[in-house]
N, C-alpha and C positions, 0 to 999 in steps of 0.2 A: 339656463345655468349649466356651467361645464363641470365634467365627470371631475372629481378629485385623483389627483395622481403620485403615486408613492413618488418620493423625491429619489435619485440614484444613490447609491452609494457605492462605494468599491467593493469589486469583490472577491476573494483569493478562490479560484478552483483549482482544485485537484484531482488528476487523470491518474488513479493510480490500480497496479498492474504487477500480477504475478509474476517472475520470471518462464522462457519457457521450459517444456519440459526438459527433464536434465538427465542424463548418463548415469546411472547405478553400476558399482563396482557387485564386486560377488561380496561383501564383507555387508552385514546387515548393519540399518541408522544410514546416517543419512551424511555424508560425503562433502566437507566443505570446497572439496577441488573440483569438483562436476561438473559438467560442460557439459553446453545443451547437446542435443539429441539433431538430427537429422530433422525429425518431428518439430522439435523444439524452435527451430532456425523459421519450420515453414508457419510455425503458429504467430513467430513473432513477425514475420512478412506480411499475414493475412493483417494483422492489427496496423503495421505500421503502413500500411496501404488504407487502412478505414481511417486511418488518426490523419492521414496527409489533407494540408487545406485548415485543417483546428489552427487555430492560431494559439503558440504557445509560446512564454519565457522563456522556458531551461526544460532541460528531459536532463532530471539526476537517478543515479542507480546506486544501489546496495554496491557493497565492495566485494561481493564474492561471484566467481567466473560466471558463472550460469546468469548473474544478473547483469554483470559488464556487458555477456556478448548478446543479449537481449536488446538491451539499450542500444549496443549497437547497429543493430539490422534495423531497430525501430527509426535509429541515425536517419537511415540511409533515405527515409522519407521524409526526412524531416528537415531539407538542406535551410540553415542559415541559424536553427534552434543550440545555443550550446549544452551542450553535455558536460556533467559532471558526476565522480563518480561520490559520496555522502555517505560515512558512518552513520549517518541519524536514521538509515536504511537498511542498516546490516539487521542479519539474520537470529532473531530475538525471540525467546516466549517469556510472555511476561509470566511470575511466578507472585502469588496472592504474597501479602504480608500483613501482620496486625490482626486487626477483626476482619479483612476478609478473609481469612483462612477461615472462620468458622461457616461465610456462606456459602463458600464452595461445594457444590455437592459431590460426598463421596464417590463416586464415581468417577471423578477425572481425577483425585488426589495422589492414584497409582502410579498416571499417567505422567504428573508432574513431576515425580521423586525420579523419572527415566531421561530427565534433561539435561542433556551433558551443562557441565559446568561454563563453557563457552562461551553456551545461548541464553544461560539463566539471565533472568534482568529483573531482580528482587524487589518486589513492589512494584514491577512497571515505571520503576524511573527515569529509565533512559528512553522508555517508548513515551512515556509521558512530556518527557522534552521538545521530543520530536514532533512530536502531533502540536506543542506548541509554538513552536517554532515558525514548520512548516504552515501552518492555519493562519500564522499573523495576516494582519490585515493591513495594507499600506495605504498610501493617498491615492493611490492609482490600480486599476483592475491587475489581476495578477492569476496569471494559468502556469500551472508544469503538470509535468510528465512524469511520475515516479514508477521505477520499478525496482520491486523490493520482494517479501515473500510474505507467505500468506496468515501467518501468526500477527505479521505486521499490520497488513492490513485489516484482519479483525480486529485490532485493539482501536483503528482509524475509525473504523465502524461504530463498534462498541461506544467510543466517544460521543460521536455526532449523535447517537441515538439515546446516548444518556443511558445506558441500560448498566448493571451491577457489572465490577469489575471482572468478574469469571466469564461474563459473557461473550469477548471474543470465541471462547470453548466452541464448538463446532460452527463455525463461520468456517466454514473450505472452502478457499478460492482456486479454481480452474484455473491451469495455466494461462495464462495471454491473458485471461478473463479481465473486463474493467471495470472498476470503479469508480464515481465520478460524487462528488463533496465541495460543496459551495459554501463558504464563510463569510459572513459579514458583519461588523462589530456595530451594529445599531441595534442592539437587543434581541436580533429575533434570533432563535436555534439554528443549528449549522443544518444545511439540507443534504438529506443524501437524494441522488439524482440518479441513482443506477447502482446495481449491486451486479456482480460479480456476471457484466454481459457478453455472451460468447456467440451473439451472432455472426460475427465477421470470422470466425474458425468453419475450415472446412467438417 
């Protein structure tokens, strides 16, 4: 009698990736015109030399510099993948609303009321879009490349793991760092397949 064999189904993964490190001005917070760093340039070479050979759809990036010119070095090994640059990846903290304010533990509530007006995204609804968006599942296997930053990618987390909305809260992604999330719409939970890996950094 032959083993029984899960049938295939499609399935969206996601490569998704800190910007690198970025240029700090002398004015304290955090800089939306920043441009990578020297450092920054060679963290994104080290990655986009491990990622070369992946076979991927699209490498899209967050619209702020530091994650453009990420994407871009990560380009340069990437010959043939388009590039795009995605609002659904701009630079966001999701801010509790409703009854999760009350499960938040006081502890980061200080931290929240310090988010410039910019970045707020009130209930996680724009990050909630995006995670659905991006996550869909088509007829056919489906890979990209995101790079975005690292609030973003904890609320990516947070999802696939199902955990309470505050729980992005200390998820810190390493620059370059990646992480990797596989979707399938046949009932089973999204997998994470790697969190925040910084082998390929010198």
């Amino acid at each position: 009698m032959r083993p029984r064999t899960l049938a295939r189904v499609p399935t969206t993964t996601l490569y998704l990736v800190r910007h690198g490190e970025q240029a700090h001005g002398a004015a304290d917070g955090d800089d939306p015109g920043a441009v990578l760093t020297p450092t920054g340039r060679r963290q994104a070479d080290a990655l986009g030399r491990r990622l070369a050979g992946v076979r991927l759809d699209a490498l899209r990036h967050g619209p702020l510099p530091r994650a453009a010119q990420t994407a871009a070095v990560l380009a340069t090994h990437l010959p043939g993948v388009p590039v795009e640059a995605s609002d659904l990846l701009q630079d966001r903290t999701p801010i509790p609303a409703g009854a999760t304010v009350e499960a938040l533990p006081p502890r980061y509530r200080a931290f929240l009321d310090t988010v410039p007006a910019e970045e707020r995204d009130e209930g996680a609804a724009r990050l909630s879009a995006a995670v659905a968006e991006l996550t869909a599942v088509g007829p056919a296997d489906r890979a990209e490349l995101l790079v975005t930053h690292t609030f973003v990618i904890g609320w990516f987390v947070r999802h696939v793991l199902d955990a309470p909305d505050w729980r992005w809260l200390g998820l810190n992604h390493a620059h370059c760092g990646l992480t990797t999330i596989a979707v399938t719409d046949d009932g089973r939970p999204p997998l994470l397949l790697g969190y925040n890996d910084v082998g390929h950094l010198p």
